[in-house]
C-alpha positions in Angstrom: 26.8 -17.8 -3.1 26.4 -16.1 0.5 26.5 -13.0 -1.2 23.4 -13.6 -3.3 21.5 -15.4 -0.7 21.9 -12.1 1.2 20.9 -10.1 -1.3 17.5 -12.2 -2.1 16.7 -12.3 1.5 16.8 -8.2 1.5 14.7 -8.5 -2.0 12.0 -10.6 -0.7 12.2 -8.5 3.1 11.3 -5.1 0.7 9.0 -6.9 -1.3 7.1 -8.2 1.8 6.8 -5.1 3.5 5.9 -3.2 0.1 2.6 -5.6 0.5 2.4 -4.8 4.1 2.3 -0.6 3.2 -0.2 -1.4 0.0 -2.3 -3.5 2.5 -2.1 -0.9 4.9 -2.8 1.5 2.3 -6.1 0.1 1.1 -7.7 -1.0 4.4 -7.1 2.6 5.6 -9.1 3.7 2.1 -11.5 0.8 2.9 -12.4 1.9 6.5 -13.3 6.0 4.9 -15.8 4.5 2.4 -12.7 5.5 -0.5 -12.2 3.5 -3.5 -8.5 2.5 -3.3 -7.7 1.8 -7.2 -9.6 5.4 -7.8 -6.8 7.0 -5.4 -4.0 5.3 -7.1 -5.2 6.9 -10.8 -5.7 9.9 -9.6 -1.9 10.0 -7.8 -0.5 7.8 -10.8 -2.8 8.4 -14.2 -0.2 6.3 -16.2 -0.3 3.4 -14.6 -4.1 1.8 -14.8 -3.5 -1.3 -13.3 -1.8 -2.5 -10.0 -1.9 -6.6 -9.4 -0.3 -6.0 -5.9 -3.7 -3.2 -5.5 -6.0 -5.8 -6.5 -4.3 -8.4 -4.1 -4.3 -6.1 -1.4 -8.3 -5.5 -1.9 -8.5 -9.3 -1.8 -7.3 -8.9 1.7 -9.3 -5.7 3.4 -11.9 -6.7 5.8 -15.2 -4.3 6.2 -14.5 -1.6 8.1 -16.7 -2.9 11.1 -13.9 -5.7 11.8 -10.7 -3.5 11.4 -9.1 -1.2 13.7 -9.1 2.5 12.7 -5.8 3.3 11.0 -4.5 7.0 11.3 -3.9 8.8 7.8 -0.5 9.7 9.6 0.4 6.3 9.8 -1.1 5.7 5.8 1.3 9.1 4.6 4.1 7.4 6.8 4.1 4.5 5.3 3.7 5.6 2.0 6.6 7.9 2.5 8.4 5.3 3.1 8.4 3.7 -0.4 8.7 6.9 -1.9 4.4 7.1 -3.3 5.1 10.5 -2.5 2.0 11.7 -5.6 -0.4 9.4 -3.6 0.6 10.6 -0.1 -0.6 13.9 -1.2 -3.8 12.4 -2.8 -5.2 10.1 0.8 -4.1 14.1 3.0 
């Protein structure tokens, strides 16, 4: 039972900072006047809809009240989690 406690906790770590780098990801696109969901089509034309996109959106404040987050730290985190296509798409 240790065992599979272990492995949940690492599950729900990756899937928590997954939100974290799609968050990131759409407050960066958010704060250069970019549609976020336009982005992901045009890096991943296969896959038209993205419930943990749309959350993230949910989440983005107006550029006015967010801090300006570096398109190196965007392709970083997208590296990351291997969205190499939409890394190249946001440089």
């Amino acid at each position: 039972m240790e065992h599979r406690d272990k492995e949940n906790k690492v599950v729900k770590r990756y899937q928590q900072d997954e939100q974290m780098m799609i968050l990131i990801y759409a407050q960066w696109c958010v704060n250069h006047n970019l549609s976020p969901t336009a982005l992901y089509r045009q890096a991943y034309p296969d896959q038209w809809e993205n419930e943990a996109l749309a959350d993230a959106l949910s989440l983005t404040v107006p550029k006015e009240d967010e801090q300006e987050i570096s398109t190196d730290t965007v392709l970083q985190v997208l590296q990351l989690f291997g969205n190499d296509d939409l890394g190249f798409i946001v440089q």
